[in-house]
C-alpha positions as CSV (number, residue, x, y, z in Angstrom):
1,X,0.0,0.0,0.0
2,X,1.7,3.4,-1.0
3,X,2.3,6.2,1.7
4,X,-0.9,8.2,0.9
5,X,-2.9,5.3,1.1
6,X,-1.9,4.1,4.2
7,X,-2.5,7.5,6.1
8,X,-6.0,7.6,4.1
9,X,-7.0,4.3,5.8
10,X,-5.9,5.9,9.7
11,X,-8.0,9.0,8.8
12,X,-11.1,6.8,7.3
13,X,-10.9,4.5,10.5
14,X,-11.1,7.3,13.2
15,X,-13.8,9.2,11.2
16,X,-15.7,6.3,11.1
17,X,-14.9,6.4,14.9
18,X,-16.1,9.8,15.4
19,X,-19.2,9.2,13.3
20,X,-20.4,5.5,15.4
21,X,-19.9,7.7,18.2
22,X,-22.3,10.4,16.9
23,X,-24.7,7.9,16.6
24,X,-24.0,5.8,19.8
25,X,-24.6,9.6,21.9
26,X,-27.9,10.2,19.5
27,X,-29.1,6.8,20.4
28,X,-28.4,7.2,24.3
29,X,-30.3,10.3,24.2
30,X,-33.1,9.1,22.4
31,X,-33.6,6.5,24.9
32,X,-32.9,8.5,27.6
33,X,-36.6,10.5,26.5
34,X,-38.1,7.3,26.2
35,X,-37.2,5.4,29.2
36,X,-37.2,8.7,31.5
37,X,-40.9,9.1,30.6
38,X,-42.4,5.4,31.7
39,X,-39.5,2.9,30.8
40,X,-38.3,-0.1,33.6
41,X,-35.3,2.1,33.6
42,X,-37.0,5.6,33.9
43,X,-35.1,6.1,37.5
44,X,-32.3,5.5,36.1
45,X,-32.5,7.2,32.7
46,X,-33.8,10.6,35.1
47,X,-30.5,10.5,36.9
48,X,-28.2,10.7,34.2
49,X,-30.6,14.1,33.2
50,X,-30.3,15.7,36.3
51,X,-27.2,14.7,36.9
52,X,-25.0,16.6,34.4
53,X,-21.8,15.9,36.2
54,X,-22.5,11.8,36.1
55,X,-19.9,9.3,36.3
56,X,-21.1,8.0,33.2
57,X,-21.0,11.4,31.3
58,X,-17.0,12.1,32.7
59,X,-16.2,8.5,31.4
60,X,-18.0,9.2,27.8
61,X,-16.3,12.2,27.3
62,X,-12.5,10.5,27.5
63,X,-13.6,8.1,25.9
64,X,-14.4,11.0,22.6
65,X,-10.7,12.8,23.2
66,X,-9.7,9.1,23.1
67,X,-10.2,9.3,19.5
68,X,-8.5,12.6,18.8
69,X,-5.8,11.2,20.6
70,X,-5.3,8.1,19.5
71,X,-5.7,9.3,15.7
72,X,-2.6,12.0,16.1
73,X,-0.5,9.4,17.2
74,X,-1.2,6.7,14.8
75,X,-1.1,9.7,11.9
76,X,1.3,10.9,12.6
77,X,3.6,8.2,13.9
78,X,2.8,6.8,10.0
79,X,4.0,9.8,8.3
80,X,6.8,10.4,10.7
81,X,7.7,6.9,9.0
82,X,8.0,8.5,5.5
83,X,8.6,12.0,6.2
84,X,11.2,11.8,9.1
85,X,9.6,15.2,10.9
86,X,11.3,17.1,12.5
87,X,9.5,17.4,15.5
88,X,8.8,13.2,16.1
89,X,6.5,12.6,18.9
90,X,3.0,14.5,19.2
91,X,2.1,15.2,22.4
92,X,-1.3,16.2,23.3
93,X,-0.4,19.1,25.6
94,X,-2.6,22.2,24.1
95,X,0.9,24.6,23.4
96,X,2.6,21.2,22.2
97,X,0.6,20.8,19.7
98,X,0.4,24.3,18.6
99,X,4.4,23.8,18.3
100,X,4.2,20.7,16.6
101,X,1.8,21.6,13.8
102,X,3.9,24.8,13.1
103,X,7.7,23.1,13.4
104,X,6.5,20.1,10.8
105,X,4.2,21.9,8.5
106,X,4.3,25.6,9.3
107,X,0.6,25.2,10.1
108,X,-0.2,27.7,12.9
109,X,-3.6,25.5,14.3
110,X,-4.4,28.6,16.4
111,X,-5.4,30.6,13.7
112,X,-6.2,27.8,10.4
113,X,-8.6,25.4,12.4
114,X,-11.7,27.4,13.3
115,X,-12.8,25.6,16.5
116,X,-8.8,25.3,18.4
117,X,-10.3,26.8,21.4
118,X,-13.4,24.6,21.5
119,X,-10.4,21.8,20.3
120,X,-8.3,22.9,23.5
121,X,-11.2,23.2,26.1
122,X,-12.0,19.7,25.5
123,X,-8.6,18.8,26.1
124,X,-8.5,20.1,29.1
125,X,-11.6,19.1,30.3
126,X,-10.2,15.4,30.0
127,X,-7.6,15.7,31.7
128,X,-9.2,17.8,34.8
129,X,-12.2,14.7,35.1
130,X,-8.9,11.9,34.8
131,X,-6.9,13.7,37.6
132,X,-9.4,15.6,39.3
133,X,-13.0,13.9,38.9
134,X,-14.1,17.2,36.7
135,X,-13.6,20.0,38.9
136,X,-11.4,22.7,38.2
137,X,-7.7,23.3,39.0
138,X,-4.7,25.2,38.9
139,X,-3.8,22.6,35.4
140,X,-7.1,23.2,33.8
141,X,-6.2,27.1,34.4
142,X,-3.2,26.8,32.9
143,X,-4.2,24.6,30.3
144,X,-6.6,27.1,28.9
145,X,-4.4,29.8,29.4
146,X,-6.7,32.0,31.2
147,X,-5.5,35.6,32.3
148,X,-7.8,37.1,34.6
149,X,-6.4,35.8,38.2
150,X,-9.8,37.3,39.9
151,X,-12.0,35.0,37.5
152,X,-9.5,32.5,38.5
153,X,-10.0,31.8,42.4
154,X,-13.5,32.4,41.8
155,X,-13.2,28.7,39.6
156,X,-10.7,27.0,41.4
157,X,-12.8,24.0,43.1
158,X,-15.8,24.5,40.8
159,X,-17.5,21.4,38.8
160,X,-17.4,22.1,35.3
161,X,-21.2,21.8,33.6
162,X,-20.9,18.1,31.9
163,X,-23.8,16.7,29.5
164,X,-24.2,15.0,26.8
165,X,-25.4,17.9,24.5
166,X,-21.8,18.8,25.1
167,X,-20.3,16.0,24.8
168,X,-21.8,15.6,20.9
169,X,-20.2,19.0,20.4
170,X,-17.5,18.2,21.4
171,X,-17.3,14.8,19.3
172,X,-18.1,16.5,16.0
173,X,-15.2,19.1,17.2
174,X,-13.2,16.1,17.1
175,X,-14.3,14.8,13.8
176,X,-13.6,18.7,11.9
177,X,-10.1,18.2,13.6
178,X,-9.5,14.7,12.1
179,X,-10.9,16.0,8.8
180,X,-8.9,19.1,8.8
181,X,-5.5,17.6,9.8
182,X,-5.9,15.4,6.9
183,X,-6.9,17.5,4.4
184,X,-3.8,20.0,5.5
185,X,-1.0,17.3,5.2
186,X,-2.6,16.2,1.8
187,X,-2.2,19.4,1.1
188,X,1.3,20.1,2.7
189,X,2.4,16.7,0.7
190,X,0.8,17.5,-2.6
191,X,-1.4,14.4,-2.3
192,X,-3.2,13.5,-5.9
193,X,-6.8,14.0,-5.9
194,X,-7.6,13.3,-2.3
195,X,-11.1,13.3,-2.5
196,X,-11.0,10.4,-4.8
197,X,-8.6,8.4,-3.4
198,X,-10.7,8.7,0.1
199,X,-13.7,7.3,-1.1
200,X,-11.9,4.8,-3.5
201,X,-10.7,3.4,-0.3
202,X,-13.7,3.7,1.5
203,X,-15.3,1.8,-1.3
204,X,-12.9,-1.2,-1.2
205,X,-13.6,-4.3,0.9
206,X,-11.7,-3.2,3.5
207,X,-14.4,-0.9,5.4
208,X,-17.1,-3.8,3.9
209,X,-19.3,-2.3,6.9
210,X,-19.1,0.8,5.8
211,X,-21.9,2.8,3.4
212,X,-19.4,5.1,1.9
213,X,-21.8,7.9,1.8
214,X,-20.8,8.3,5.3
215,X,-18.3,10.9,3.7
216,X,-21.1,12.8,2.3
217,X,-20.9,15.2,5.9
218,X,-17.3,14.9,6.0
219,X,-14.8,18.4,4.6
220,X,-12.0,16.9,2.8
């Protein structure tokens, strides 16, 4: 399989990610309506509503970022392969990543992908429910780079709002960054009529469970 094929099939297999995921949250909240109103489970289903800041909800949402992380270092562990970057290991610190796009590719992320900031909060929400059950610290602060130190102590100790309206947001976010990431190096490479070669691949017996118009919603 050449080069640009092989970093087609990572991109198709963690949009495809991105997309059962979409459906898997859609499905959970349509059942959640049902069951909530006179379903066996309706106690159940009406805790998860009022409680935003569920277990369940945290463990959902690393399990999205998952994805985004998971996808930047298969990507671009492939093309480091090929391409011998300069800059080898992505690392999904917010300002790491800002360095890494713009030392390999001269990409500045900050400015090119539109949601970043929705990109970095999400991030750093992750990381604040792994280490510190979803409430906000001094490493969320500095993750998002806040600079008002009054707003600051006023959040320090405060459980961040967690649904799963916002955890579909934050899923498609995901899904633009997979999408654009790919679509920049295909670029940044001169790839041959990306487009085509996506859903040539797509096509081929090696997503067989796949309806290729599943790229119909997808920017490449």
């Amino acid at each position: 399989m050449e080069f640009e094929e092989r970093l087609t099939v990572i991109f198709l297999e963690f949009i495809k990610q991105s997309i059962d995921f979409k459906h898997f949250i859609d499905d959970i909240t349509k059942q959640i309506e049902i069951q909530r109103k006179d379903g066996i489970w309706s106690d159940l289903f009406n805790s998860i509503i009022k409680n935003q800041n569920s277990l369940f909800s945290k463990i959902v949402h690393i399990y999205s970022i998952t994805i985004f992380e998971t996808f930047s270092r298969e990507f671009f562990d492939e093309l480091n392969k090929e391409k011998n970057l300069s800059k080898k290991r992505f690392k999904t610190t917010p300002s790491k990543i800002l360095k890494f796009f713009e030392s390999n590719f001269q990409i500045n992320l900050e400015n090119e992908f539109k949601l970043w900031e929705d990109l970095r909060e999400n991030i750093c929400r992750r990381n604040v429910i792994a280490h510190n059950l979803g409430k906000i610290d001094q490493h969320y602060i500095d993750c998002m780079n806040y600079p008002n130190s009054v707003l600051i102590d006023k959040m320090i100790g405060t459980d961040l709002e967690h649904n799963l309206l916002y955890i579909k947001k934050s899923n498609d976010t995901v899904g633009k960054y997979i999408a654009f990431t790919f679509k920049k190096i295909a670029e940044f490479y001169n790839f041959i009529d990306i487009e085509s070669t996506v859903r040539s691949i797509a096509e081929n017996d090696y997503f067989d469970d796949v309806n290729p118009n599943f790229l119909d919603d997808v920017e490449i």
